[in-house]
C-alpha positions in Angstrom: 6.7 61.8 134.1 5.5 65.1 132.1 9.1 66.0 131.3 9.8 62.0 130.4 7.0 62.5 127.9 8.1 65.9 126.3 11.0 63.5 125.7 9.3 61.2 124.2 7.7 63.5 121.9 10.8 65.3 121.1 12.3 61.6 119.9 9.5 60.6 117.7 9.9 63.7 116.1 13.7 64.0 115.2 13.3 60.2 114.3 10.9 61.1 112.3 12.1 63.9 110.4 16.0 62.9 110.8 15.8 58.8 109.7 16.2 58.1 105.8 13.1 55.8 104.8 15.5 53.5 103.5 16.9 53.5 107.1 13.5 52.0 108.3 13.3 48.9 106.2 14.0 45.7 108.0 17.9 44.6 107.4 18.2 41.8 104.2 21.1 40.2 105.4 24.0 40.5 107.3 25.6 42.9 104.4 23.3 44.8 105.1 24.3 45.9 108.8 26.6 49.0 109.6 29.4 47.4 111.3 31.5 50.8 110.8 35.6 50.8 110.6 38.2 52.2 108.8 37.6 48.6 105.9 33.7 49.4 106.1 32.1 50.8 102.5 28.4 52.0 103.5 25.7 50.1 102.0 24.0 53.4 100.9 24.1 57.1 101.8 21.0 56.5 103.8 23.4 54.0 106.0 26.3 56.6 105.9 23.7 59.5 106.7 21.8 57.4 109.0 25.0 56.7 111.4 26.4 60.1 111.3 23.0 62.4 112.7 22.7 59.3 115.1 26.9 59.5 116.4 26.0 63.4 116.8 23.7 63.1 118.9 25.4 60.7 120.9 22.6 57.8 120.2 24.9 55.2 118.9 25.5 54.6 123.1 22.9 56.8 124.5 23.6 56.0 128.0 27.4 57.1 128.0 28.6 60.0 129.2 28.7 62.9 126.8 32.3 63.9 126.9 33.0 60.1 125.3 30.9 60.3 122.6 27.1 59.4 124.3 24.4 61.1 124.6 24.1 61.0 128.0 20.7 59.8 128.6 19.4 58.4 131.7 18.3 54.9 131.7 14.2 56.0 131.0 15.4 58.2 128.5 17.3 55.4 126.9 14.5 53.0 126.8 12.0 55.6 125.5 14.7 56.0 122.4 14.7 52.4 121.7 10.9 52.3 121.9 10.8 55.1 119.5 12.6 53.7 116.8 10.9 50.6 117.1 7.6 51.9 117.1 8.9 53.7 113.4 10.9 51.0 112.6 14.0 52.5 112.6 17.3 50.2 112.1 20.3 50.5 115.1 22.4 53.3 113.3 25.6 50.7 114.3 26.6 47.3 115.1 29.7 46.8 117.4 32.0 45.0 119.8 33.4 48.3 120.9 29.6 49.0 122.2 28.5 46.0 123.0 31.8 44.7 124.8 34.7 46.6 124.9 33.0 50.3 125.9 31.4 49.3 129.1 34.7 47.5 130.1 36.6 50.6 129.2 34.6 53.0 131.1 34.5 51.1 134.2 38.2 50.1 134.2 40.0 52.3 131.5 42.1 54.9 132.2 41.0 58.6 131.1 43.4 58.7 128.3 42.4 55.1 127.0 38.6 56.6 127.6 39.0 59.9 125.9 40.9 57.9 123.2 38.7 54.9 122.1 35.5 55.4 122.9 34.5 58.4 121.5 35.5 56.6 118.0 33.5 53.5 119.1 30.6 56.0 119.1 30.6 57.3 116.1 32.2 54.1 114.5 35.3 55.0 113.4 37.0 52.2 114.8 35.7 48.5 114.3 36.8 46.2 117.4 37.6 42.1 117.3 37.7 40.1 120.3 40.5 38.1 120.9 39.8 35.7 123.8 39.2 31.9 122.6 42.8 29.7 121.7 42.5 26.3 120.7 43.3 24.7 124.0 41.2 27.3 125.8 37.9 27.7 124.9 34.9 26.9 128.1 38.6 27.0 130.0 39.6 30.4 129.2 41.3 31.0 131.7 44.1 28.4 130.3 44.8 30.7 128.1 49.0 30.6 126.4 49.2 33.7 124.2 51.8 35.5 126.4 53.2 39.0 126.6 56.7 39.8 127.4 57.6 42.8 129.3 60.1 44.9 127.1 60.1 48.4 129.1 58.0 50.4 127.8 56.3 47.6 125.5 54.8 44.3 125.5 55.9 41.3 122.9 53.0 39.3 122.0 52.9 35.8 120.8 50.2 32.9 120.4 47.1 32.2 118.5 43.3 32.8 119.2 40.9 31.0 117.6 36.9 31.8 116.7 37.5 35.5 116.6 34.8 37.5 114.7 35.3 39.3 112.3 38.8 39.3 112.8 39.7 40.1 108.8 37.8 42.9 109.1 38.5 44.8 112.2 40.4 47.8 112.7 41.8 47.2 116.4 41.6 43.8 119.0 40.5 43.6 122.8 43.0 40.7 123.8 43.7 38.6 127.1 47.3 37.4 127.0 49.4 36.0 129.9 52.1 38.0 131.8 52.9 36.0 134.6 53.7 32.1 133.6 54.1 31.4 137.5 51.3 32.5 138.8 48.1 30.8 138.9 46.7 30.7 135.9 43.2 33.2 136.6 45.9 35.8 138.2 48.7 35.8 135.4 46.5 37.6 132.7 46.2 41.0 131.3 44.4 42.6 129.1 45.6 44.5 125.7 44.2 46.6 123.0 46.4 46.8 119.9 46.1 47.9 115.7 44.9 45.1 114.0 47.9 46.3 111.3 50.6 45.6 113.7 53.7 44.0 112.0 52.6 40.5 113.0 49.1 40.2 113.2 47.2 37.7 110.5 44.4 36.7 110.6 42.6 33.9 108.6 38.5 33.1 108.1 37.7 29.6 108.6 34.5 28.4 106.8 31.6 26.6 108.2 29.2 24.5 107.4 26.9 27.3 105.8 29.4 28.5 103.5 30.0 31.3 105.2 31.7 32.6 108.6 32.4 35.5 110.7 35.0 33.8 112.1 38.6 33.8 111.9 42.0 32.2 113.2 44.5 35.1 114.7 48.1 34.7 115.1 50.7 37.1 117.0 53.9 36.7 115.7 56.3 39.0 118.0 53.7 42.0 118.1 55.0 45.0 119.7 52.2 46.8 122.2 52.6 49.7 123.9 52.4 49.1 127.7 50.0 52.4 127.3 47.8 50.0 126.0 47.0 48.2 129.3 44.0 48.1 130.6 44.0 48.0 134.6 46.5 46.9 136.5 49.3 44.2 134.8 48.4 40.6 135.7 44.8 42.0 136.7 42.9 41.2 133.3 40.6 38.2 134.8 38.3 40.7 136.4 38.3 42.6 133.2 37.7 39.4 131.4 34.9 38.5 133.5 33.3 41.7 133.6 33.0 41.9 129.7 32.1 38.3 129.5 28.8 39.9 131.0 28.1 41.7 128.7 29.0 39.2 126.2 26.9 37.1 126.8 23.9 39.6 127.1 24.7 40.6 123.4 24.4 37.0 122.3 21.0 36.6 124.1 19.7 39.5 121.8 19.5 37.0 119.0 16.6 35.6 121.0 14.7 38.8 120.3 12.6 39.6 117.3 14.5 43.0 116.6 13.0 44.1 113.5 12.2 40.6 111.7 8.3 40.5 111.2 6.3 38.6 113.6 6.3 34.5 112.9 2.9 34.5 112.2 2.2 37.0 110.1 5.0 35.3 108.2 3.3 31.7 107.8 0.3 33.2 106.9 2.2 35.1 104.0 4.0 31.9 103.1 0.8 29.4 103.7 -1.7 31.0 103.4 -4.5 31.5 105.9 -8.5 30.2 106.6 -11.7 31.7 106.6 -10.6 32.9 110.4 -7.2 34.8 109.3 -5.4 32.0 111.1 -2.2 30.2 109.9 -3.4 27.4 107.6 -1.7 24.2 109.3 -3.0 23.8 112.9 0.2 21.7 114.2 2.4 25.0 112.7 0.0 27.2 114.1 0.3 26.0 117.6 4.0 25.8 117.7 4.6 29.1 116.6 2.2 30.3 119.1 3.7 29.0 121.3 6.8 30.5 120.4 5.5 34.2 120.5 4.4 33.8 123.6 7.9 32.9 124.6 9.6 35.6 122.5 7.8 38.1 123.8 8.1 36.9 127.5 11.8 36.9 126.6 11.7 40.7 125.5 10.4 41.7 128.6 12.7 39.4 130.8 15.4 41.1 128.9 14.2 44.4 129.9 13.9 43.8 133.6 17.3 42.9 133.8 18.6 45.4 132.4 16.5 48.0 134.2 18.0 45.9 137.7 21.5 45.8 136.3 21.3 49.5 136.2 20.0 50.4 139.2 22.5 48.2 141.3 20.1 45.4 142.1 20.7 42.7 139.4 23.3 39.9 139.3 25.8 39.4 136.9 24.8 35.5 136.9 21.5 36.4 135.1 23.6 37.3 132.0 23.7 33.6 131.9 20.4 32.9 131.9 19.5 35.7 129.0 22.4 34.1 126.8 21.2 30.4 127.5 17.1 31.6 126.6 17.7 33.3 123.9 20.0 30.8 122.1 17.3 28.3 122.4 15.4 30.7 121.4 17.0 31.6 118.3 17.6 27.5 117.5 13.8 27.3 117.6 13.3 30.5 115.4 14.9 28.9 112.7 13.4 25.6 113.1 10.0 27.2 112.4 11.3 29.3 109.8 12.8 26.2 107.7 9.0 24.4 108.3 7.5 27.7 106.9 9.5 27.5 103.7 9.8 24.2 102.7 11.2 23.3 100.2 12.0 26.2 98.9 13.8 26.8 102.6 16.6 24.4 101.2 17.5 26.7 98.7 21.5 27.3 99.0 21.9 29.9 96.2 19.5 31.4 94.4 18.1 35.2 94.0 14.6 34.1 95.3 16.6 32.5 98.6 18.4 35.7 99.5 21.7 33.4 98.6 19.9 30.6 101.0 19.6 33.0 103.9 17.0 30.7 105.7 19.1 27.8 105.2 22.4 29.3 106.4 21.0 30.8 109.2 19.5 27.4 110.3 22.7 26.1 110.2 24.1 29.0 112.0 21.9 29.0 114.6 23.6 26.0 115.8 26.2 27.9 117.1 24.4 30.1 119.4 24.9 27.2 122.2 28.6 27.2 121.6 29.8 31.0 121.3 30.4 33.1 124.0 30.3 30.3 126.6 28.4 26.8 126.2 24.8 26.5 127.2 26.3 23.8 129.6 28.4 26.2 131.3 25.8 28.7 131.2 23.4 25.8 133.3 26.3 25.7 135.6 26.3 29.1 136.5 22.5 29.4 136.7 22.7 26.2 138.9 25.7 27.8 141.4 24.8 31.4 141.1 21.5 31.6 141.3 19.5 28.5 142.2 22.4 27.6 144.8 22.8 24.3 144.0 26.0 22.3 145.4 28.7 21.7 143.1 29.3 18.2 141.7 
């Protein structure tokens, strides 16, 4: 414990000293994130500077091993970091698939040249990653997937379409289940690819929702050559692969349940409203609601955290994932809600200066998703129901 909190006092002091002040302000908008990648332009120097002391150190994945990028923390010395820079308010250096999704599958099924290779360039965020999974006639049914890939020696041939791929326009390379085996059932026929998102082709279109804006895109393979060094695990074995990052998928979608580094909800209605003669939130119905909603937040936070200090030491299940995604989409539909009764009118806004370009309004809209992405809450129920409760199927 005394050497844990020599560490501790070590942290708050390079945060201190090493994070930019700009680097401490809450994010604006989604413009405002480091997403990294060869098409990223830095917000600021403070972004750029920010992101490069933090991929030295090996913080942008603090838990990987040092000799692929990491800093090679263990898991108390990880969450003292993240406690650290929330306590100063310091933004993640780096947002990214490659962390999030595609690293942890890599260094659990990669092989050391695909290891060595990507993920040191996923720290330091070089390399911006897509995730090419969803096809229109596979989406809760992934595995009905039709892209295929055709054995060609020492190369696959890739053709098909995937649909609701983030960020697909903007991203340097794409994590990718195809099918290799047409014969075979259809879970045990997949593989799983990583190839330049500037193959000959590869397009890939946005498609525009309902808020005006989108991260998402339609991708389409037209004969695209991958190398067959480019494999991940064995040929025909990608549903584990698939499965496994679904995980953690899903656990990244559950952390838009979580306040991150937004301002608590009621110091925000009392900002926006106004408060009484007892510092309370003046509107008693609003006041109770998003009390209630704190309490839930914060019980989420710290259901969040016991998972993931399970998961790590062997005794979690990946089922729970499934649980965290479900909560926190709800949570985040209900975030909005109250943040749209906070503003108002002026919440409707859709493009204005004062708005943030209708960043209330959008997200509102957005937030609709949350149940959708990464696996519907109504397949996420099921799981909880099999998995975990032990319920009998239908």
């Amino acid at each position: 414990m005394d050497d844990l909190e020599t560490f501790r006092q070590e942290v708050r002091a390079w945060l201190q000293a090493q994070c930019p002040p700009e680097m401490r302000q809450p994010v604006r908008n989604e413009d405002d994130i480091c997403w990294g990648g060869r098409k990223y332009r830095f917000q600021s120097e403070a972004q750029r500077l920010w992101l490069a002391r933090m991929g030295e150190k090996g913080w942008t994945v603090p838990e990987w091993p040092r000799e692929y990028g990491g800093g090679g923390l263990s898991r108390e010395q990880a969450k003292v970091l993240r406690q650290e820079m929330q306590a100063l308010g310091c933004r993640v250096p780096l947002q990214s698939f490659g962390i999030w999704m595609l690293g942890p599958a890599l260094l659990r099924f990669g092989s050391e040249a695909q290891k060595r290779e990507h993920l040191p360039r996923i720290a330091r965020g070089e390399i911006r990653w897509c995730q090419g999974y969803s096809e229109p006639n596979a989406g809760s049914d992934l595995a009905s997937l039709q892209t295929r890939a055709d054995e060609r020696g020492d190369h696959f041939v890739v053709n098909g379409q995937k649909v609701w791929t983030s960020y697909a326009d903007k991203a340097d390379w794409i994590f990718c289940l195809v099918r290799t085996d047409f014969s075979a059932q259809k879970h045990t026929g997949i593989s799983f690819l990583l190839f330049d998102m500037e193959t000959p082709g590869v397009t890939a279109r946005p498609i525009v929702l309902i808020s005006g804006k989108s991260p998402f895109c339609e991708t389409f393979f037209d004969d695209v050559v991958v190398p067959r060094a480019n494999l991940v695990g064995e040929q025909n074995g990608g549903w584990a692969i698939a499965k496994y990052l679904l995980t953690h998928e899903r656990e990244m979608i559950s952390g838009i349940g979580g306040r991150g580094q937004r301002p608590p909800m009621g110091k925000l209605a009392r900002d926006t409203l106004g408060q009484n003669e007892r510092g309370e939130v003046d509107a008693p119905m609003l006041r109770a609601q998003i009390a209630t909603f704190e309490i839930d937040e914060a019980a989420f936070a710290l259901a969040g955290e016991r998972a993931l200090d399970l998961a790590r030491q062997g005794e979690g299940t990946a089922a729970f994932s499934s649980v965290l995604k479900y909560y926190g989409s709800e949570l985040n539909k209900r975030r909005y809600e109250l943040l749209m009764s906070i503003g108002g009118s002026e919440a409707l806004e859709w493009e204005s200066e004062r708005s943030n370009d209708g960043a209330t309004a959008r997200g509102w809209l957005r937030s609709k998703a949350n149940s959708i992405e990464g696996g519907t809450s109504e397949v996420q129920l099921n799981i909880v129901a099999k998995r975990l409760l032990g319920l009998p199927g239908a």
